[in-house]
N, C-alpha and C positions, 0 to 999 in steps of 0.2 A: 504494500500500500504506500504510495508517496504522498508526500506533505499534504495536498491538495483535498485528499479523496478522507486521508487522516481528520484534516478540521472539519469538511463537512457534513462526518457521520451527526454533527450536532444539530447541522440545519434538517438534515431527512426526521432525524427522532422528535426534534420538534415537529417536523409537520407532520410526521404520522400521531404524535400526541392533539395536535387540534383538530386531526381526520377523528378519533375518538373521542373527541369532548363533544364533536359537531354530533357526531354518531348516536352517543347517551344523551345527548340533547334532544335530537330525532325520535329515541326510542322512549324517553321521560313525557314527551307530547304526546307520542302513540298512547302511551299508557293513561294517560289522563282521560283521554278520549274514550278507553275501555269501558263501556258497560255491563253489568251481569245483567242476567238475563234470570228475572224469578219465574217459576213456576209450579205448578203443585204434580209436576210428573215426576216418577225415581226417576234417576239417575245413573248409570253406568258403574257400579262400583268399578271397574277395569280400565275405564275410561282414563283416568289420571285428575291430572289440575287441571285448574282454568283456563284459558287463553291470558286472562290477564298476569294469572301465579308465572306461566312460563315466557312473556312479557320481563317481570319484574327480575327473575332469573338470569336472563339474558342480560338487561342491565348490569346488575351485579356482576357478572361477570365479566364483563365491559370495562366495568369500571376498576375492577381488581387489577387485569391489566393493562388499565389505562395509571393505577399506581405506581406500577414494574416500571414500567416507559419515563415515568415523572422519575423515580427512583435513580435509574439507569442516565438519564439524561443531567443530572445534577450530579453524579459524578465523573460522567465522563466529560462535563463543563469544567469538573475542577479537574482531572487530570490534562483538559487542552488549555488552559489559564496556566498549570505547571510548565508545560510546555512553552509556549508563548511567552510565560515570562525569562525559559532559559535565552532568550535573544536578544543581545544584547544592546540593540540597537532601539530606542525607549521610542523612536518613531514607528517602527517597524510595528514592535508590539501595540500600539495603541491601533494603528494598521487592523493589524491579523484581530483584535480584541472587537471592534467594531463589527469587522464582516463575518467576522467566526463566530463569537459571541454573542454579539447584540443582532446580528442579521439584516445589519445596514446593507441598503442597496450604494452597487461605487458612486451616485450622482450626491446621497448623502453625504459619504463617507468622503469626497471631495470639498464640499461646502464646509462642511466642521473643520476638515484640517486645512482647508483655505490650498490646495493644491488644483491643478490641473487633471484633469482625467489622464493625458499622458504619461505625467509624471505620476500618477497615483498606482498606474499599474505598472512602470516600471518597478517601484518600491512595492508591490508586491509580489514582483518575480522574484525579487532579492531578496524580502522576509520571508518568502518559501524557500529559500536555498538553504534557511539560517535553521530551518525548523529542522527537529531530530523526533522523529519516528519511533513511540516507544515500541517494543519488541512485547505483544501478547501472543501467548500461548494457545493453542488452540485445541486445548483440555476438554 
């Protein structure tokens, strides 16, 4: 994995974490929306749960790991901020800190540090050079 593909696992994790918040948002509306249904007929003992019981379910689970993903993503923010701060060049890192971390777009990330778009992606060819790759295990 080179430097590049390394900081961006933080932009995918983030967006697949607001693909599932959008997700349990979706499915917390459905479920509101659920009505039961009363009658004076049995009922199926075999049948199972409700629509809504396996609704709420699905949520839940959803959201369990939609925790993993939050979990997962706050640390591998602090292991790319470890990183990022081994560079020693303090332009560089505020650089990589913005578009890695904060998920500034370059027209932002141009404006704040008062540079040109040319010069902004030269300087992040060069803070990609700086960057060191930690080594995981693929246990």
């Amino acid at each position: 994995m080179n430097a590049k593909e390394y900081l961006l696992q933080a932009r995918f994790l983030d967006e697949r974490i607001t693909s599932k918040t959008q997700q349990i948002a979706s499915l917390n509306d459905l479920a509101t929306r659920c009505t039961s249904t009363f009658s004076d007929m049995p009922r199926n003992p075999n049948r199972g749960g409700s629509r809504l019981e396996e609704c709420i379910l699905k949520i839940i689970d959803l959201e369990d790991s939609l925790k993993k993903d939050i979990e997962k993503l706050v640390d591998l923010k602090s292991e790319i901020m470890s990183v990022i701060k081994a560079v020693p060049n303090v332009e560089y890192q505020t650089l990589l800190e913005k578009r890695y971390l904060c998920f500034l777009n370059w027209e932002q990330i141009a404006v704040d540090m008062n540079y040109s778009m040319q010069h902004l992606h030269r300087m992040h060819s060069s803070a990609l050079k700086e960057i060191v790759v930690p080594d995981h295990d693929e246990s």
